[in-house]
C-alpha positions in Angstrom: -13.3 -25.2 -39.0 -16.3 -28.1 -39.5 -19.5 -26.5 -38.4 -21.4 -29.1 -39.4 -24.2 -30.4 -36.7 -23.7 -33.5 -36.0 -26.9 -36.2 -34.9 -26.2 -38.9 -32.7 -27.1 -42.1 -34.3 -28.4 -43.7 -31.4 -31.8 -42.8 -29.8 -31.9 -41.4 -26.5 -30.6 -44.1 -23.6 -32.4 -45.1 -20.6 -30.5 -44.3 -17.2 -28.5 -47.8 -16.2 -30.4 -48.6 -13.0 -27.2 -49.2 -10.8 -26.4 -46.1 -11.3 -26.4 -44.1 -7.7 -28.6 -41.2 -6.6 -26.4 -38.5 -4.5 -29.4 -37.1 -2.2 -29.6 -34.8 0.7 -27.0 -35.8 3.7 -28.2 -36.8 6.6 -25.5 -35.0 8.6 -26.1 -34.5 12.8 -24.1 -31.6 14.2 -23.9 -32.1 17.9 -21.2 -29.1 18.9 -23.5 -26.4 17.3 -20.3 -26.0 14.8 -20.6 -24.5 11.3 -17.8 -27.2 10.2 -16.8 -27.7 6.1 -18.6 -30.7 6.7 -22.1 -28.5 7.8 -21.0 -26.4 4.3 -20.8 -29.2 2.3 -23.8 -31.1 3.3 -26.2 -27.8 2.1 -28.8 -28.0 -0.1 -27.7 -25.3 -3.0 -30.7 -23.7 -4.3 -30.8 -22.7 -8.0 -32.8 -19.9 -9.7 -36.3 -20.0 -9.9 -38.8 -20.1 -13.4 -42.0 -19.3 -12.9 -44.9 -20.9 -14.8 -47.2 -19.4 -17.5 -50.1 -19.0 -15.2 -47.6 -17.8 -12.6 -49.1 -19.9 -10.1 -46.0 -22.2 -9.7 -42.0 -21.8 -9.2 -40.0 -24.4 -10.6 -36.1 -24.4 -8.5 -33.1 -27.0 -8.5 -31.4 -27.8 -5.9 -28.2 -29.6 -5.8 -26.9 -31.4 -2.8 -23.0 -32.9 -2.6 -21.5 -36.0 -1.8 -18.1 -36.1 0.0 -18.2 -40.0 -0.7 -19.1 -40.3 -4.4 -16.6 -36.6 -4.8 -19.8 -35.8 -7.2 -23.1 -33.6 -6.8 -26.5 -33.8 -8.4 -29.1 -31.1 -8.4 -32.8 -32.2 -9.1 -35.9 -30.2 -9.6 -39.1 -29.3 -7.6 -41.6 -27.4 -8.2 -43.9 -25.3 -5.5 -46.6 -22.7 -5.7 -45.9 -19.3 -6.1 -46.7 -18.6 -2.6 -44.7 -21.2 -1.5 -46.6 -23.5 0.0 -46.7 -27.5 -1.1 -43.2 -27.6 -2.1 -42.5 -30.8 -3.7 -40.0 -33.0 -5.5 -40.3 -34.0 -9.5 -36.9 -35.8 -10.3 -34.6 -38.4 -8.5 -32.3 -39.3 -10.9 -28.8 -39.9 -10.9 -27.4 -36.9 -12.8 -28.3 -33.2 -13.0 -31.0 -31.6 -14.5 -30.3 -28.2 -15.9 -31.4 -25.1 -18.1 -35.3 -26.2 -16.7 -38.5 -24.1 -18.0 -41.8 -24.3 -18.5 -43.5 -25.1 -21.9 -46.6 -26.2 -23.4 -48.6 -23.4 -20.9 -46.9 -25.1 -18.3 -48.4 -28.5 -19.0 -44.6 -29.6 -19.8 -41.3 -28.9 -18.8 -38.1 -28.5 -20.4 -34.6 -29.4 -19.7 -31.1 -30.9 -20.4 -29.9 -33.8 -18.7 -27.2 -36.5 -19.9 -27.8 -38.9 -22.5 -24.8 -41.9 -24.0 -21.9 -39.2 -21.7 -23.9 -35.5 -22.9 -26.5 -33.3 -22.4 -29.5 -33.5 -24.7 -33.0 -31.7 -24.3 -35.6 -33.3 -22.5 -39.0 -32.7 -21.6 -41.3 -34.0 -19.1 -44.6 -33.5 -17.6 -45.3 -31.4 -15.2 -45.7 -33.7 -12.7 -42.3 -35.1 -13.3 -43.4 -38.3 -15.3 -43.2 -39.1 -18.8 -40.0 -38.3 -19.6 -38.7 -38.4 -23.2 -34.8 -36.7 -25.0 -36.1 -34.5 -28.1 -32.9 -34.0 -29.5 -29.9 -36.2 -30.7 -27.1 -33.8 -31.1 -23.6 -35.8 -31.1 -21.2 -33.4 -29.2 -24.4 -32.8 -26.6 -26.4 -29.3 -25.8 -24.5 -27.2 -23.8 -27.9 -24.8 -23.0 -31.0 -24.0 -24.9 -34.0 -21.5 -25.4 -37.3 -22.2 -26.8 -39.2 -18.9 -28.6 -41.9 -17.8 -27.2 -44.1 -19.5 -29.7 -42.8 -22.6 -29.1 -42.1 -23.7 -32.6 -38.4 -22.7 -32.6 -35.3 -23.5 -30.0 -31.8 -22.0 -30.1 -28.9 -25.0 -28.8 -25.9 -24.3 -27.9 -23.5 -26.8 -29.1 -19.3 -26.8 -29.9 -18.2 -27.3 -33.2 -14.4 -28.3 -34.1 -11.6 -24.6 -33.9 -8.6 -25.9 -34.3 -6.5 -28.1 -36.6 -5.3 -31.5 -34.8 -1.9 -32.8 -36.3 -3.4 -36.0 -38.1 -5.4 -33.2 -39.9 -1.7 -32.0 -41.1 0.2 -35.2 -40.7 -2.3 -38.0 -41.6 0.2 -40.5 -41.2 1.2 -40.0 -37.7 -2.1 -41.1 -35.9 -0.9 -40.8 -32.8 0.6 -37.9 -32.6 -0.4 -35.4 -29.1 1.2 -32.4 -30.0 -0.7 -29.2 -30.8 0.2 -26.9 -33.8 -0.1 -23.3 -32.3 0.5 -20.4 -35.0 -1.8 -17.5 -32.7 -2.9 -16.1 -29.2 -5.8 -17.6 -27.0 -4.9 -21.2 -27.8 -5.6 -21.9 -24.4 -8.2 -20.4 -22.1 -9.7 -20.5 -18.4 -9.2 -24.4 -17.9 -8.7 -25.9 -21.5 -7.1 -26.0 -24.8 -9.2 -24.5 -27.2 -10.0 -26.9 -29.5 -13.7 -26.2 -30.0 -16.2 -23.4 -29.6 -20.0 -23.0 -28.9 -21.8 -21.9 -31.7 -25.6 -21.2 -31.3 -27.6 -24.0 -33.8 -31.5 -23.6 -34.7 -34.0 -26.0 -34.8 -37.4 -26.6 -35.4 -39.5 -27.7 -31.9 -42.6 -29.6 -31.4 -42.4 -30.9 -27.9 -41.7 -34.1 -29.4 -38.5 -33.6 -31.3 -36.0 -31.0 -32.5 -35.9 -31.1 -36.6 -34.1 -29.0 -39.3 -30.9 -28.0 -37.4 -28.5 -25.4 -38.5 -25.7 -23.3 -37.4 -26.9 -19.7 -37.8 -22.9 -18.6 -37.5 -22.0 -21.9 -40.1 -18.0 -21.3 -41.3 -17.6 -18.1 -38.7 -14.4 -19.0 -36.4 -16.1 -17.0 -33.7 -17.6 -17.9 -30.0 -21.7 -17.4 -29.3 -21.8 -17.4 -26.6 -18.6 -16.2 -25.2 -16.5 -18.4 -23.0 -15.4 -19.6 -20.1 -18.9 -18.4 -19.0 -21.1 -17.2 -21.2 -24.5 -19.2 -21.1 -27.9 -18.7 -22.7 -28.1 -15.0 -21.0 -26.2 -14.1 -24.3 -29.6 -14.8 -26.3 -33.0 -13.4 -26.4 -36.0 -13.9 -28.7 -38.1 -11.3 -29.9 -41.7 -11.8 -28.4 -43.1 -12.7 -32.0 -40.3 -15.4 -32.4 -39.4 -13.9 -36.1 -36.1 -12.8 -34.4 -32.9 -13.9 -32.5 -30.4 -11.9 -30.6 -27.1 -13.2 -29.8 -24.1 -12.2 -28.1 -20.5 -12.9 -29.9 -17.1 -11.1 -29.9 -16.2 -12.0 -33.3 -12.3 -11.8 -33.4 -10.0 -14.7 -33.2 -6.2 -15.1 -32.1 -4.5 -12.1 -30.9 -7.3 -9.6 -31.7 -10.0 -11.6 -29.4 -7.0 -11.9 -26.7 -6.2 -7.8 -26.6 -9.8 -6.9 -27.2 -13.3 -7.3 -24.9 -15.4 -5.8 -27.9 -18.4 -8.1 -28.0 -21.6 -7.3 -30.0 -25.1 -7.8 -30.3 -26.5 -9.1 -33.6 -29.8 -9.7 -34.6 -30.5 -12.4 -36.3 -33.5 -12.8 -38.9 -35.4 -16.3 -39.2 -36.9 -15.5 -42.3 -34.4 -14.2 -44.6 -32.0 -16.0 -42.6 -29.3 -12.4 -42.3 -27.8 -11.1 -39.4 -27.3 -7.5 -38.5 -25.1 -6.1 -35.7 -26.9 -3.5 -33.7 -24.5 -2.3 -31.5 -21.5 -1.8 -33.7 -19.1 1.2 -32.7 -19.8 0.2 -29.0 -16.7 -0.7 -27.8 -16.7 -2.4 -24.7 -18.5 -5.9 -23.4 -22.2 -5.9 -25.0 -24.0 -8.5 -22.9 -27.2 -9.7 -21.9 -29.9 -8.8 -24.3 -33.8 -8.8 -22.9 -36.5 -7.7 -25.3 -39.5 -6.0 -23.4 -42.6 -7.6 -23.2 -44.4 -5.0 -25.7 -41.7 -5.8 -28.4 -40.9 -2.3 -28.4 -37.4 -2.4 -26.5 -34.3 -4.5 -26.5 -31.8 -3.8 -23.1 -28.9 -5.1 -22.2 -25.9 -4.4 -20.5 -22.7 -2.3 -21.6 -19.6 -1.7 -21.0 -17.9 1.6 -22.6 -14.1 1.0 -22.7 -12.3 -2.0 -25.0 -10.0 -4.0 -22.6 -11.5 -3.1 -19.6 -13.5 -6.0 -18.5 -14.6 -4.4 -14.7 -16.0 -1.1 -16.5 -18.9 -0.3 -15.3 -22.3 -2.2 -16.7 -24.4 0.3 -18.0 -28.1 -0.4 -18.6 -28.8 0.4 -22.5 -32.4 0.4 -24.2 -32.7 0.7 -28.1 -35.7 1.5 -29.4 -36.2 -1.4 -32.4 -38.5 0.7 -34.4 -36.2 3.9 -34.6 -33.0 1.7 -33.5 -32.4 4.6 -30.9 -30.0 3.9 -28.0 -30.0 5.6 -24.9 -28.2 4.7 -21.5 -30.7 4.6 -18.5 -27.7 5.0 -16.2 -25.7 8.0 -17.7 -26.5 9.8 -14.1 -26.2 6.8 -11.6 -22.7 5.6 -10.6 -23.0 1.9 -10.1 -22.6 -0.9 -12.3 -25.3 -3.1 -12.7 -25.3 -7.5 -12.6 -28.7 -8.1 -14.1 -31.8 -6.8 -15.5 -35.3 -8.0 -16.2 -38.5 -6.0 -17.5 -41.6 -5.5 -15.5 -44.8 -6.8 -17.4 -45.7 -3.7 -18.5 -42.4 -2.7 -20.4 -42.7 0.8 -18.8 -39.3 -0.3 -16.5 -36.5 -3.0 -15.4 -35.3 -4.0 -12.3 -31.8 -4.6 -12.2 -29.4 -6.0 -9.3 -26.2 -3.7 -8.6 -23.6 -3.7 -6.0 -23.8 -0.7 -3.2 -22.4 0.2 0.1 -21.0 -3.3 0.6 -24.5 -5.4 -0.2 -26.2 -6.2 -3.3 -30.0 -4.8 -3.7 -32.7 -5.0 -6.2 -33.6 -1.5 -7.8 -35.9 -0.6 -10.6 -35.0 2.1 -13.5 -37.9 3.9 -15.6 -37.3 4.9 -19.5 -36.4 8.0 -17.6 -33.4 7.0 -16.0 -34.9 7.3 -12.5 -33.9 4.7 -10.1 -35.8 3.4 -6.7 -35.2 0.7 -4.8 -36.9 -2.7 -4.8 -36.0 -4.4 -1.7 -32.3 -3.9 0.4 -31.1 -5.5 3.2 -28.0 -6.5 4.5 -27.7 -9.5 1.8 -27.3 -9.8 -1.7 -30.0 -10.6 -4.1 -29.2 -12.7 -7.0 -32.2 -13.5 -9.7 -35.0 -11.5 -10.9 -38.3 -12.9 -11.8 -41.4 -10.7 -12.0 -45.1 -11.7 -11.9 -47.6 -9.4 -13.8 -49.1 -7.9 -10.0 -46.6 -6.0 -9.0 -44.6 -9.3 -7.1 -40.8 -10.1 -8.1 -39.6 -13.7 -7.4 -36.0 -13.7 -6.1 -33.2 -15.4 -4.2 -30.7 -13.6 -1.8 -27.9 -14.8 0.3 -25.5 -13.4 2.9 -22.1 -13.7 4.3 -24.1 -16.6 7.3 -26.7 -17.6 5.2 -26.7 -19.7 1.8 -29.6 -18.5 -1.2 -32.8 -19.4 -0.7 -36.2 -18.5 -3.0 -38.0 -15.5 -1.4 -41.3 -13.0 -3.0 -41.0 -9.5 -3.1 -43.6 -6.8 -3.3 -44.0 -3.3 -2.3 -40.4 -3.6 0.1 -41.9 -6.8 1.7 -39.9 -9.7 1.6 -41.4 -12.9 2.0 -39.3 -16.5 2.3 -40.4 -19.3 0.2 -38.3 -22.1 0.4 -36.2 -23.2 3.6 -34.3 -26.3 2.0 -31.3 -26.0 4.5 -33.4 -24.7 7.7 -33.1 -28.3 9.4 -29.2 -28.2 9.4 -28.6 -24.4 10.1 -30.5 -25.1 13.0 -28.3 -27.0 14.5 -25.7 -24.8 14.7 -25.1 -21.6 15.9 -24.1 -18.5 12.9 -21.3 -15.8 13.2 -22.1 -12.4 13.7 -21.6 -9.8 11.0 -21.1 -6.0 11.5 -19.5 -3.3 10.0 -17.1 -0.7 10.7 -15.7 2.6 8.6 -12.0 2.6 8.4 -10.0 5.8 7.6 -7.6 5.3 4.5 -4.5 6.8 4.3 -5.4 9.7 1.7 -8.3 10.1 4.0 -11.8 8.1 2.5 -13.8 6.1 4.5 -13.7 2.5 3.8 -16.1 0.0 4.6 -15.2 -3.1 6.2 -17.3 -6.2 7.4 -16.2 -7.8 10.5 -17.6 -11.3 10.7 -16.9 -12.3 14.8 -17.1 -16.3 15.7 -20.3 -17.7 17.4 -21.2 -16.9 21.2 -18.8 -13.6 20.7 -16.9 -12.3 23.7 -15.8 -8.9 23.8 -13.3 -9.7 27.0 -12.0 -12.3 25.1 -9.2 -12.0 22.5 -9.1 -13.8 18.9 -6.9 -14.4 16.6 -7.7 -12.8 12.9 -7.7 -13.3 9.4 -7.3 -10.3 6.9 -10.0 -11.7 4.1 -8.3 -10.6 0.4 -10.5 -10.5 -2.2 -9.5 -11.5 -6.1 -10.6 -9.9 -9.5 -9.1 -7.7 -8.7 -12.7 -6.1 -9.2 -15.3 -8.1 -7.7 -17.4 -6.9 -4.5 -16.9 -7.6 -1.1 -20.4 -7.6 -0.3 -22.6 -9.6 1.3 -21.5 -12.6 -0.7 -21.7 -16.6 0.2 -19.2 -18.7 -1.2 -18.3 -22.7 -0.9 -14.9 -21.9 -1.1 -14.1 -18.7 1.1 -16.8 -19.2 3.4 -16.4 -16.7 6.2 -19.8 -18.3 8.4 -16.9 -21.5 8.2 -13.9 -19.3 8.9 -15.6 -17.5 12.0 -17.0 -20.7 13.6 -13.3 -22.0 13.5 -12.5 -18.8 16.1 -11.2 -16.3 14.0 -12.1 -12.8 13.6 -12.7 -12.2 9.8 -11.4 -8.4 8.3 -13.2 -8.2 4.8 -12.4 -4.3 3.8 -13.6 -3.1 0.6 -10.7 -1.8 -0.5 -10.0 0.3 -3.4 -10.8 -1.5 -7.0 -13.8 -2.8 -5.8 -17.4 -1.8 -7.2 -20.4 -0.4 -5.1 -18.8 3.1 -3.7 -19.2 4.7 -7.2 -17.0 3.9 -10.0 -13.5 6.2 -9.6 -13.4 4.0 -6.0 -13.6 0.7 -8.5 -11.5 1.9 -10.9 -8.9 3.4 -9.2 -6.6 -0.2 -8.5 -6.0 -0.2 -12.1 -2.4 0.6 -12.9 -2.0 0.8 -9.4 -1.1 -2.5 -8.1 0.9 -2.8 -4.8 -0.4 0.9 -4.3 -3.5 2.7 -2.3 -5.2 -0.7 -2.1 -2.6 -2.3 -0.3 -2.7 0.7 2.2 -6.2 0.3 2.6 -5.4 -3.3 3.9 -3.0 -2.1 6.2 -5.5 0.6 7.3 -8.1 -1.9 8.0 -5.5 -4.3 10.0 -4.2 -1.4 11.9 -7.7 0.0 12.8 -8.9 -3.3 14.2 -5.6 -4.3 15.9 -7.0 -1.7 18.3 -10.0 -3.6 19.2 -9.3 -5.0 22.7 -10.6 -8.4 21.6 -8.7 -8.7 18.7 -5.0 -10.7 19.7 -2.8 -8.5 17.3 0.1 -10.8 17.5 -1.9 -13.7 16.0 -3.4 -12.0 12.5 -2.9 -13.6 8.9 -4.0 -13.0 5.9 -5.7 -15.0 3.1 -6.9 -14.5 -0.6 -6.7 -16.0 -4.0 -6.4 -14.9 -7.8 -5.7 -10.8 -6.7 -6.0 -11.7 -3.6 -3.3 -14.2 -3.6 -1.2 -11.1 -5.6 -1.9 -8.9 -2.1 -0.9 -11.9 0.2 2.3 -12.6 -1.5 3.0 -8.4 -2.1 2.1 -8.2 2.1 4.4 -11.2 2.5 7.6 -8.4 1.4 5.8 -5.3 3.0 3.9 -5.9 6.2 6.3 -4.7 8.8 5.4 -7.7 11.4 1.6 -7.3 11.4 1.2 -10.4 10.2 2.0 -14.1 11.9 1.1 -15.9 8.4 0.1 -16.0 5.3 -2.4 -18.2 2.9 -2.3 -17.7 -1.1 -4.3 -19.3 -3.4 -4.1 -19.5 -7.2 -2.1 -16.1 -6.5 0.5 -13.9 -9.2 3.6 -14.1 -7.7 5.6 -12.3 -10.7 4.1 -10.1 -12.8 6.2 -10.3 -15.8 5.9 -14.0 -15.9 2.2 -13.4 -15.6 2.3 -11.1 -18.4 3.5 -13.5 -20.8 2.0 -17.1 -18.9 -2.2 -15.9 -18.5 -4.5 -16.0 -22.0 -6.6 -12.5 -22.0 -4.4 -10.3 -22.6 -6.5 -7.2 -22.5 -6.7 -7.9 -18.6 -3.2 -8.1 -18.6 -2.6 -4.7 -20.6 -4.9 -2.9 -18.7 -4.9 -3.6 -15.4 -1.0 -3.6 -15.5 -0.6 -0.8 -18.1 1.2 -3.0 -20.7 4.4 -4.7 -21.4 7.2 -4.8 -18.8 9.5 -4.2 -22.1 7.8 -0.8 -22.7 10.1 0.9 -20.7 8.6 4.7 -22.1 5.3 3.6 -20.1 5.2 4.9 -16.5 1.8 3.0 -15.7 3.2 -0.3 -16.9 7.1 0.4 -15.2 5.5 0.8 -11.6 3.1 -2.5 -12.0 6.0 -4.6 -12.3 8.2 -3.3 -10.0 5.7 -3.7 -7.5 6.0 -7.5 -8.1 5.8 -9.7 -5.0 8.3 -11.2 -6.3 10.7 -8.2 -6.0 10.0 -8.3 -2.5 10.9 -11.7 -1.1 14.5 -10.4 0.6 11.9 -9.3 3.5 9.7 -12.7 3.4 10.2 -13.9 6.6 6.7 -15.1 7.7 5.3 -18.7 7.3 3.0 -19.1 4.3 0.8 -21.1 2.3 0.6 -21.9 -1.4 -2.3 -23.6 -3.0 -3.0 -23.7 -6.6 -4.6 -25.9 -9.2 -2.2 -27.4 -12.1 -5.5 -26.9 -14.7 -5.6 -23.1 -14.0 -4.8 -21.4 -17.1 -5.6 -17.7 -15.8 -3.1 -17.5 -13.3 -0.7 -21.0 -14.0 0.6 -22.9 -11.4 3.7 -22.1 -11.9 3.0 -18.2 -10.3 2.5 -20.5 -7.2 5.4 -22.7 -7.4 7.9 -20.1 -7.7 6.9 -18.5 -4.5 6.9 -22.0 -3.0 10.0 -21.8 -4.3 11.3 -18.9 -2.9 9.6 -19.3 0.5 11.9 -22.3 1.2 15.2 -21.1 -0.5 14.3 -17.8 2.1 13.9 -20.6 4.8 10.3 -19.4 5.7 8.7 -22.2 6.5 6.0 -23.2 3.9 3.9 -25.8 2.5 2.0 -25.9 -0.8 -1.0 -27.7 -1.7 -1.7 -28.4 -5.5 -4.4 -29.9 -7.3 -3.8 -31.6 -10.3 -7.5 -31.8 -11.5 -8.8 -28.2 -10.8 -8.7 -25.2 -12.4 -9.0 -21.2 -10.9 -11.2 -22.7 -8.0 -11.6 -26.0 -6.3 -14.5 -27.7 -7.6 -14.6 -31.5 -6.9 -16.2 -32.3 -3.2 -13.1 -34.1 -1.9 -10.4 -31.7 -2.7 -12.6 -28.7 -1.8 -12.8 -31.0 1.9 -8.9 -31.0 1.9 -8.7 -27.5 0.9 -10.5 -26.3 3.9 -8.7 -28.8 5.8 -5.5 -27.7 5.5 -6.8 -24.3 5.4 -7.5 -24.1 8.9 -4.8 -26.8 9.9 -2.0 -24.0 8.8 -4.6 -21.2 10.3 -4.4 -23.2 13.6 -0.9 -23.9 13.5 0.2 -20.2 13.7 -2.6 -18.1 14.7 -3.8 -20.4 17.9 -0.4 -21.0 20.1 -2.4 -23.8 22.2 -3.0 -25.4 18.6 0.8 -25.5 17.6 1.8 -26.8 21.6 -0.9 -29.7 21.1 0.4 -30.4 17.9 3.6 -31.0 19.3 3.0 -33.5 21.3 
């Protein structure tokens, strides 16, 4: 593997001047509709960095364009209270990874230089713009110490071996040599990893560049997602922690046992401080004071939903201790007050997201709650935390907390939403079968009507761990799916975190089981709302979710009148062997379908959906994405398959550019499209007779 840091020979390029500027739509919405079209046209607002002086917020936000299939996201800057909010870039391409420098005098930030990202920095103001580094494969994120005189770049290096590196003599040659595991992963053919490169900084250039991992065949950060949260500088700058699970092939694809390791500028050594920690190590913050490093940890190997404890070592003694030992939540983020006496973290409960704090002690309180989910965490030295938070009918936007008073900043996408009229969002307790109570949003269509009935759609959530809380997403949008007529049913079933963490972990091993019954529980229980049309209900989901829609599609007993499956497993055994991290694989499904002495593993896959398609007999969808290396689209085109060999009618949509999720503007358009047409179609008889015509 080369590791060599390569400099771009060329200096940085001016933007070409044709080049076209994708800006805020200027979209009228005359019905009072939440349309895909209203979705698409917000303004999505990115997390805020507050200056030195902490009298300023600097936020993206990032606007898409349906016509150019692109987006751009620019900056602006405002003060911290908000007021006289205004615009530094209009450029044709994204600005990203922005913070202050210099006191705040300067920013810095990545944007695209000859095809890739470089670091930039500006003035404050926006003007004077200058690249101050020349790496040739581009910057993929960066941190600058604290002292300013150091940054840490994230940059790929060359993995794997191409076949003119064996067979000079065939130089064109495609194929790929493949001798070990993980040789694909999320959306791409490994052929390089990030390594984490250190430079020298002067706010006019980056100088003496190195790797600090040089010949180590490992990832720093971690991929598919792993960014510059997996790195934190020690408040004198003498020190470096970085996050790495350093394992390659089979062992990184059965294993989730990342590390911390501390890396030394001065004697140029790295130490691992959390070795014999098993489980995901993530996140590292050093406290103000020096005195502390937290991060986030996960106990078990393999089990990438464990729950996210909140560690602190103490880096004179190199004691470790877990803050939440006695709470039973996993956490999303942390942060450390100014004084380095606490943290606030974010954590999933009771179906919404809040913002707690946690002393040395362990003791937890509670920030700010509502029903929404907060998302950043950005505290001021007087007590005030800068924030975002969304909700299932509202998209993020920048708000100020302080002594549980929440204030709004920003209102970037007040002009549109006020032009149309929102879903309501409620909640109701469902009895399980074995007798919990379950909670389950129910998101009703604008200008409700109780004397009415509506059709429904049973909402399916993937992960199969991730919360059904008070979410907003551009792709399962439920403000969009309500304001098309439907009743949404969002129940947070069994395997999903914020009820305490046997509730999330109970779905492993336990697929096609008590979480499919709590579906059926939540259908059943709102089937007896008088405005609910129980012959007209389908259900939708993608990733686990599309696993439940396909295992419903063989075990519903009429409840349902269709079906919609995205990026779904259809056969578990072909999954088993197809997907790339294997340690989800193993323990979520208990291990090889050829283990035939493991009764975990036996009952995953005879639950298969696939076992079950002698009882399809309910129209469905398929829709998948051909670069989706988690769940392949094959998964989806066998149930295609099958759906038509059955005779159930069925159509499948697949995207031959997009991976796990639909990304680009125009296919996320004809996603949502043909989403609703197939909705429509069999949920709203008028819709089908009109169609007929």
């Amino acid at each position: 593997m080369s590791t060599a840091l390569l400099i771009a020979a060329a200096s940085c390029a001016t933007q070409q001047a044709d080049d076209k500027v994708i800006d805020k739509p200027d979209l009228k919405i005359t019905d009072g509709i939440f349309s895909v079209e209203a979705l698409e046209a917000l303004g999505r607002v990115t997390e805020p960095v507050v200056s030195p002086d902490e009298t300023k917020i600097l936020y993206g936000v990032s606007y898409e364009s349906i016509e150019e299939n692109a987006s751009n996201r620019d900056l602006y800057v405002m003060n911290v209270d908000g007021s006289d909010a205004k615009r530094l870039t209009r450029t044709p391409k994204s600005e990203n990874n922005a913070v202050w420098i210099n006191g705040g005098a300067q920013i810095a930030f990545l944007y695209p230089d000859n095809g890739v990202n470089q670091v930039w920095v500006m003035d404050a103001d926006g003007n004077n713009r200058k690249c101050v580094s020349n790496v040739e494969n581009g910057v993929n994120g960066f941190l600058i110490s604290p002292d300013e005189k150091h940054v840490v770049m994230i940059a790929n290096v060359k993995y794997t071996k191409t076949a003119q590196d064996v067979y000079p003599d065939l130089p064109k040659a495609s194929g790929r040599i493949i001798d070990d595991l993980m040789y694909k992963h999320w959306d791409e053919w490994v052929t390089e990893i990030p390594h984490p490169f250190l430079g020298d900084f002067d706010g006019n250039s980056v100088t003496n560049v190195y790797d600090i991992m040089q010949d180590e065949p490992y990832e720093a950060p971690m991929k598919p997602f792993g960014g510059v949260e997996s790195f934190a500088w020690s408040p004198d700058s003498k020190q470096l922690i970085y996050v790495s699970r350093k394992k390659t092939g089979m062992e990184y694809a059965l294993s989730t046992n990342s590390d911390l390791y501390l890396y030394d500028l001065e004697s140029k050594t790295t130490k691992n401080i959390t070795e014999g920690m098993m489980g995901y190590d993530t996140n590292p913050v050093y406290s103000p004071d020096g005195k502390y490093v937290a991060w986030l940890s996960m106990e078990h190997d393999g089990y990438e939903s464990d729950k996210n404890r909140i560690f602190v070592m103490d880096c004179a003694t190199g004691e470790k201790t877990d803050l939440t030992a006695n709470w039973d939540y996993t956490v999303d983020a942390i942060s450390w007050a100014h004084d380095s006496r606490f943290l606030y973290f974010l954590a999933c409960r009771d179906g919404v997201k809040p913002m707690f704090s946690i002393g040395l002690d362990g003791t937890v309180s509670v920030v700010a709650q509502g029903t929404c989910d907060y998302d950043c965490i950005a505290p001021l030295s007087d007590g005030r935390v800068i924030t975002m938070h969304h909700s299932m009918i509202a998209p993020n936007e920048i708000y100020s907390v302080k002594d549980g008073e929440v204030t709004q900043l920003t209102e970037v996408n007040k002009e549109l939403l006020n032009q149309v009229t929102m879903p309501t969002v409620k909640q109701e307790m469902v009895t399980t079968t074995d007798g919990k109570e379950m909670l389950t949003w129910v998101i009703l269509p604008p200008n409700f009507d109780e004397s009415k009935k509506y059709p429904a759609v049973l909402y399916c959530q993937g992960g199969p761990q991730q919360a059904v809380s008070q979410f907003w997403s551009y792709r399962w949008n439920f403000a969009v799916m309500a304001s098309h007529g439907y009743v949404i049913i969002a129940p947070n079933r069994r395997g999903l975190p914020g009820f305490g963490t046997e509730w999330n972990a109970q779905i492993s091993g336990d697929y096609g089981g008590q979480n499919m019954r709590d579906y059926l529980s939540a259908v059943d229980y709102m089937k007896e709302k008088p405005y609910i049309d129980g012959e007209h209900i389908g259900a939708a989901g993608a990733s686990y979710g599309g696993f439940s829609v396909y295992w419903l599609a063989g075990n519903h007993d009429k409840r349902f009148a269709c079906f919609i499956a995205h990026a779904g497993i259809f056969n578990t055994e072909s999954q088993y062997l197809e997907t790339e991290e294997m340690w989800f694989a193993n323990w979520d499904l208990g291990g090889p379908f050829w283990d035939k002495s493991n009764a975990v593993a036996q009952r995953s896959f005879a639950n298969s959906p696939h076992k079950f398609v002698d009882k399809w007999d309910t129209p469905i969808l398929i829709t998948h994405g051909e670069y989706d290396f988690r769940i392949l689209a094959s998964q989806g085109m066998m149930a295609f398959n099958a759906a038509r060999l059955r005779g159930v009618p069925a159509e499948m949509l697949i995207f031959p550019d997009e991976n796990h999720w639909i990304l680009k503007p125009q296919n996320a358009v004809l996603w949502q499209r043909v989403f609703f047409r197939w909705l429509d179609h069999w949920l709203k008889p008028e819709a089908a007779v009109e169609e007929a015509k």
